[in-house]
N, C-alpha and C positions, 0 to 999 in steps of 0.2 A: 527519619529521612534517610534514603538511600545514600551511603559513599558515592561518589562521583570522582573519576581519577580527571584531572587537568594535565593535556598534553601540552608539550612547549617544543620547539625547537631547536636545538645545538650542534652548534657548527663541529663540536671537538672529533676526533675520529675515534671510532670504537672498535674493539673486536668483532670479529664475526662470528656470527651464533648460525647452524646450521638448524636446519629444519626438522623436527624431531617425527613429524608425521608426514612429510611430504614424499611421496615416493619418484617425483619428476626432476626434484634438485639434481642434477650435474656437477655440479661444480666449476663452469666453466671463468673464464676471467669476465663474461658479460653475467654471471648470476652474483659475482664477486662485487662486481661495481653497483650492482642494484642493490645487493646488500647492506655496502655499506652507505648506500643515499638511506637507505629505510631505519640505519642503526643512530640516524641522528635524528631520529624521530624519540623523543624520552617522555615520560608519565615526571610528577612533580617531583618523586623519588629518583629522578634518573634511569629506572630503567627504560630498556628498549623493548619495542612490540614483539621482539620472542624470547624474552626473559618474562615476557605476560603472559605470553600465551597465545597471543593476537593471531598469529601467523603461523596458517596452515599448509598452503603448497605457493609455489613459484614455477613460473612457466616462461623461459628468456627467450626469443627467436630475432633476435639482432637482425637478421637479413630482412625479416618482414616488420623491423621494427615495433615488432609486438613485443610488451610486459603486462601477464598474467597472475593474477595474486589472487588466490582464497583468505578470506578473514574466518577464525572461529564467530561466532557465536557471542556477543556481548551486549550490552547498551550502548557501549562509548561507539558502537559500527558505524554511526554516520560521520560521526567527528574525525576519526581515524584513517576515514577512504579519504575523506576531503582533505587531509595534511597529507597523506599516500599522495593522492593525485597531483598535490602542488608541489610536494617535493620534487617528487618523478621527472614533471615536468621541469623543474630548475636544475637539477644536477646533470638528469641524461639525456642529450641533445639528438640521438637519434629516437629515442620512444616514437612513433609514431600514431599505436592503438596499445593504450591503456587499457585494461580488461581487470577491474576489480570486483568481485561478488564475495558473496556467504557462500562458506564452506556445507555441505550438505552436512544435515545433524547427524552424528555417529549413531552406526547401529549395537544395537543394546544385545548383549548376550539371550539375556530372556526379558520378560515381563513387554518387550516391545506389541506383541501378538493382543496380549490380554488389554493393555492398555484401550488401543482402538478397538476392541470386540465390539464393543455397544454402536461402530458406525459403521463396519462392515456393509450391511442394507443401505446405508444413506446412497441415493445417489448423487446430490448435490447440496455442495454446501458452502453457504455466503457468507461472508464477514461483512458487516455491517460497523464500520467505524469511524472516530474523530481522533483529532490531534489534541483536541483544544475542549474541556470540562463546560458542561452549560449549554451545549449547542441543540437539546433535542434528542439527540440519538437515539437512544433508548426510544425514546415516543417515536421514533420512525424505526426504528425497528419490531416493535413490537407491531404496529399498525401496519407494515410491509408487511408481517407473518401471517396475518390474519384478515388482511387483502387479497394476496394469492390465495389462501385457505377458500374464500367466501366466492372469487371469481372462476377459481378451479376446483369445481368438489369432486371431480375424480383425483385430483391431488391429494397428499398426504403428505403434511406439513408440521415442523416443530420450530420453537427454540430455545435456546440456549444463553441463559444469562450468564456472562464469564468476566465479571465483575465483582471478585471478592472484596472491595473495601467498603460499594457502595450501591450493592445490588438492588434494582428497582423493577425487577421482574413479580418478585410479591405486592408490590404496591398497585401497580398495574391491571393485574390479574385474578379474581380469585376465584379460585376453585374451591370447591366444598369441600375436599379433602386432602391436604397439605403433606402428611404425612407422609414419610418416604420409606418403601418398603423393600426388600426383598423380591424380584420380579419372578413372576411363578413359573413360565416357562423357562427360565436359566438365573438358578438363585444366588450366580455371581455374580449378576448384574443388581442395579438399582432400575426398578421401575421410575417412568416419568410421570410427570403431574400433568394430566388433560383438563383442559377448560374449552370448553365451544369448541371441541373436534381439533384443537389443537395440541400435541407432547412438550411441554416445560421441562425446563430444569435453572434452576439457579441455586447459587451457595445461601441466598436469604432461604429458600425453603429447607436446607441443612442447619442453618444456624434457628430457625425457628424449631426443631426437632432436637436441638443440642440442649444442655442440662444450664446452660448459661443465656442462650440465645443472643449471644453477641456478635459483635464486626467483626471481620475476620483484621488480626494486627498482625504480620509476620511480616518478613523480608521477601526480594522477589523471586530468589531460585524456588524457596519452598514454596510461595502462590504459583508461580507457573508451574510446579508438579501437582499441586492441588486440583488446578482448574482442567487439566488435561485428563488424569483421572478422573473428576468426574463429569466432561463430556464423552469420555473415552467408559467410561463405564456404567454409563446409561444407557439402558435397553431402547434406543431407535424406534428399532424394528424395522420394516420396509418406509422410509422417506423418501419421497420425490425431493424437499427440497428444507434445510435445516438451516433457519438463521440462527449467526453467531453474534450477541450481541456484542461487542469486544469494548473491554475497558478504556477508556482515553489515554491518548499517548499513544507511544515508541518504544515502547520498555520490555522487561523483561518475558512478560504476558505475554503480551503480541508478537514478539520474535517468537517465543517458544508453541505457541497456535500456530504461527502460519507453517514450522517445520514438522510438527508431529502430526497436524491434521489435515488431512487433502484439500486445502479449499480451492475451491473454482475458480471463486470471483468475488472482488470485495465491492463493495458501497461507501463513499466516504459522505458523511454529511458535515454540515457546515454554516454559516451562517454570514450578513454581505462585509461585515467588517472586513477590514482591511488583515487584520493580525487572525483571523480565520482563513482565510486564503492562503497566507504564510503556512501555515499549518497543515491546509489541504495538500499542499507540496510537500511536505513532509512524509503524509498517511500513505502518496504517492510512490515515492521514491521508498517507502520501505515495503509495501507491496511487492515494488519493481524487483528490488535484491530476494521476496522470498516467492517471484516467478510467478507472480499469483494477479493476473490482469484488474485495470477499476475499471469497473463498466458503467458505472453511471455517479457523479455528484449531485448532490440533494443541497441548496438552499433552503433552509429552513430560516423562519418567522424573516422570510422575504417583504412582506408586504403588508399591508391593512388593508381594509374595505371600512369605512365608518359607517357603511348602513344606509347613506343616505344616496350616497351614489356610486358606480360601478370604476372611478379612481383608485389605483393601487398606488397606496401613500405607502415609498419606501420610506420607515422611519430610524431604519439606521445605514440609510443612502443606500445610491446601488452598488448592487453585487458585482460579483466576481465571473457569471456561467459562461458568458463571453470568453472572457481571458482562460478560461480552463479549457474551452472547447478549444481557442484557437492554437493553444499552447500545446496542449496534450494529446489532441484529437476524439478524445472521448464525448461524443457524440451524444448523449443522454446524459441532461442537465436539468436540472428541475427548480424551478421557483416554488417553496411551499408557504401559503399566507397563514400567517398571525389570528387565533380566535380568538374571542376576547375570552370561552370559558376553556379555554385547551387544557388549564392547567387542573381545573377540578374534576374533568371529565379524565382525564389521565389518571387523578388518586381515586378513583370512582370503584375502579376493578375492573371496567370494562373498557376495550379499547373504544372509541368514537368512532371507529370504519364501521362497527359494529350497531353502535347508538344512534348515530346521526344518520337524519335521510340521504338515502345515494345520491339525492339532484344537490346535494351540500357540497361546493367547491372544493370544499377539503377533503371529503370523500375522494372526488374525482380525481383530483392532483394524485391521490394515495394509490386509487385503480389504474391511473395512467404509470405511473412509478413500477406498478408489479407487472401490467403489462410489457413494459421495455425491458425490466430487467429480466425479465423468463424469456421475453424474445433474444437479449444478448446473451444470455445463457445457450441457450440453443445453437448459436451465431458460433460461438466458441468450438465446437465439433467439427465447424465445419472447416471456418478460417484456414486458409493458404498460410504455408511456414512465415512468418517475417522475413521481408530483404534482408541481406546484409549488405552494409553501406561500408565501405574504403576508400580511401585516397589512391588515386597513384599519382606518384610525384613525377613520372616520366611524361605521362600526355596530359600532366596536371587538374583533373577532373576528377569530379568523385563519381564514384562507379556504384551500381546497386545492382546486388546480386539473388537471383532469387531458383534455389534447386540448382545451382550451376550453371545459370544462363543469366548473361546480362540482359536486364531490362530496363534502365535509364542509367546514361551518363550527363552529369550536372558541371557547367561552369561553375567553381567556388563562389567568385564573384560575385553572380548573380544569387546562388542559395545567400549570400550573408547579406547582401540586401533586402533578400527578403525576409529577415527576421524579423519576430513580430513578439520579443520578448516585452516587458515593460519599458526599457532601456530604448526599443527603438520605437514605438508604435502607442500611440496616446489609447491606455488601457480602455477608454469611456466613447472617446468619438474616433476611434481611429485615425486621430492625422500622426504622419510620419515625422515622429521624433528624429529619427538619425539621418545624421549629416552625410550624403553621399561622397563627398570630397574629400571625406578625414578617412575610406577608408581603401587603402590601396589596392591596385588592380589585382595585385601578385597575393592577397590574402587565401590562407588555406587550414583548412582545420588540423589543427596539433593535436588532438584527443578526440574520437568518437565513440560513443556509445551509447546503446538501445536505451529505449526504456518503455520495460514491459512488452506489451504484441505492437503497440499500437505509434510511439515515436523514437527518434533516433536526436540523440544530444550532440550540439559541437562545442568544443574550446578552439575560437580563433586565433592566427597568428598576430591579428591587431587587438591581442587582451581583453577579446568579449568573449566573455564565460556564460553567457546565461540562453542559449539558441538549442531553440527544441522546436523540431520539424517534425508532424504528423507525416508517418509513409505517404499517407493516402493525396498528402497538399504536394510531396516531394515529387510522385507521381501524374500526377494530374497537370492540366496544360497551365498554369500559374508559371511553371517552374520549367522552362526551355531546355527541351530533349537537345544533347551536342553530341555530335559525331564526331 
């Protein structure tokens, strides 16, 4: 089991630790006071987040009430921003726009070049993930690969299993020839495994070639250099489109994928339970920090059909695609149905987009799935910059700006009635949970910010934390243009 550090709180006051990589520090009395709200932020050892390491640049601008913070590179990233952001908010009374992200990964003296060689030709390439173990994934990734493959054959398509503890791309798949060789046209690469016009790569086909043939057991810095090497050094070739099957979790992996390798656009799947949802927000919100948009969520073993009649028997209640559309604004949501033999047709070797007739619903769910995501892929080229959304506290409105020209100005008031988190808006039927009288007219966001292309977050001054507005609802006539 991975170390886990446990942060706490402490009031005591500390030294101040300068910034050892930051080239924006000043030193001003307003970088002095953030400092020291950030030094009472300790690990169980008592240190503070730059005696870790945490803490890579600071950006103060008091007049426009902004505080800017880069975080290195960690696990503990989500934990961290979240005690950052509540601290900030409790000690410095003018913050107005918090701005916390990941530090861009450091550039490497050498070996950066050679590492990605094998995906230089990729043109696109998709992460395909979960928060939560059990949910599918893999089977929807692998069956999205070879859906695109079969609906686009002037495409050229791969992918990539990047799940060293518990890789399920050999089980999946099999090709006639396993072995991993030497790539004849450039013998620093590794050639990839094809099956049915498809390029593979996963660490089970390495550890099947290995003098042991075991699971890979190591700690996370060494698997994340593992798995980067080698998707980074398998020979591609020209790809239209490379799924990543990505490990479950938030961890070491997946931070260190989504900085060293370009991806486009991720996939989250998921499943209707309640504590998968929790988790979808999660896959979210660390996409969101590594800039990398979700364009579509996948419910998987959504539903039944018993055969006898065309009733979708949710058997572990409904789902979630509602609340993630309304919440996120991502637009492409997918219910996928329960077969009864999915799980033997999966250890078969051959995917079932593959085996099963096209007019088979499950087919169809999968070709509609690769349809949307190649169409939102495309979509991304073209997409207008994101607004940016501010307060002003003089005409009291929040403003949205887009290229330097306003385009909607919002009464507060009205945006936080319109919230439509859990908190205020019955997840199932829509009726309006929150109380209009409990919340005051003078209400204004204390902290905003984006998330990802596609919605902008607020922390209210009546202590609702949870309000995420799609641009596009912010926009649109829902939400009363004010002069």
């Amino acid at each position: 089991m991975q170390n886990t550090r446990f942060f706490k709180l402490q009031t005591t006051q500390a030294p101040l630790f300068r910034f050892t990589q930051s080239r924006s520090f000043s030193g001003s009395p307003a970088d002095d006071e953030v400092l020291r709200a950030l030094d009472e932020i300790k690990d169980e050892k008592g240190k503070t987040l730059q005696e870790l390491g945490m803490l890579h640049s600071l950006n103060v601008k008091p007049s426009e009430g902004l505080i800017a913070i880069k975080l290195n590179l960690t696990t503990d990233y989500r934990k961290v921003k979240t005690l950052i952001q509540n601290k900030l908010q409790e000690r410095i009374h003018w913050a107005q726009k918090l701005e916390i992200g990941m530090a861009p990964a450091p550039q490497q003296a050498k070996g950066t070049h050679a590492l990605k060689k094998g995906l230089q030709k990729v043109k696109n390439i998709i992460a395909v993930s979960s928060c939560k173990g059990g949910v599918g994934k893999s089977t929807v990734a692998v069956n999205l690969a070879y859906s695109i493959a079969s609906l686009y054959q002037d495409y050229s398509v791969g992918i990539f299993d990047a799940d060293l503890y518990g890789p399920s791309l050999p089980t999946m798949i099999s090709p006639t020839n396993t072995q991993l060789f030497q790539d004849e046209n450039d013998p620093s690469l590794i050639a990839p495994i094809e099956f049915n016009g498809v390029k593979a790569m996963s660490y089970g086909f390495a550890a099947q070639n290995s003098a042991n043939g075991k699971a890979a057991i190591m700690r996370g810095p060494i698997a994340s250099n593992l798995v980067t090497q080698l998707i980074g050094n398998t020979n591609w070739g020209e790809l239209d489109y490379l799924i990543v099957d990505f490990p479950p979790g938030t961890g070491d992996i997946q931070l260190t994928l989504g900085q060293e390798v370009a991806l486009k656009a991720a996939v989250i799947v998921t499943t209707p339970q309640k504590l998968a949802y929790v988790d979808v927000i999660k896959g979210i919100e660390m996409f969101d920090q590594l800039k990398v948009p979700t364009i579509a969520v996948i419910e998987n073993m959504s539903y039944y059909k018993c055969g006898t009649c065309d009733t979708k028997h949710k058997i572990f209640g409904q789902g979630y695609t509602n609340q993630i559309k309304n919440d996120f604004g991502i637009k492409s949501s997918f219910e996928v149905p329960i077969l009864e033999d999915i799980a033997s047709m999966s250890d078969s070797g051959t995917p079932f987009v593959l085996t099963l007739p096209e007019t088979t619903e499950l087919v169809q769910v999968y070709h509609t799935i690769a349809h949307k995501v190649l169409h939102e892929v495309s979509l991304l080229d073209k997409r207008l910059p994101r607004p940016e959304v501010s307060f002003d506290p003089k005409s009291g409105l929040i403003v949205l700006n887009q290229n330097g020209t306003v385009i909607k100005k919002v009464n507060p008031y009205e945006l936080r009635l319109a919230c439509r988190c859990a908190g205020c808006i019955d997840e199932f039927d829509g009726r309006k949970i929150l109380k209009t009288e409990n919340v005051p007219k003078d209400v204004h966001p204390t902290n905003i910010h984006t998330k990802g292309n596609y919605a902008v977050a607020m922390v209210w001054s009546d202590g609702h934390k949870s309000s995420i507005y799609p641009f596009e609802r912010i926009l649109g006539s829902e939400i009363k243009d004010q002069k």
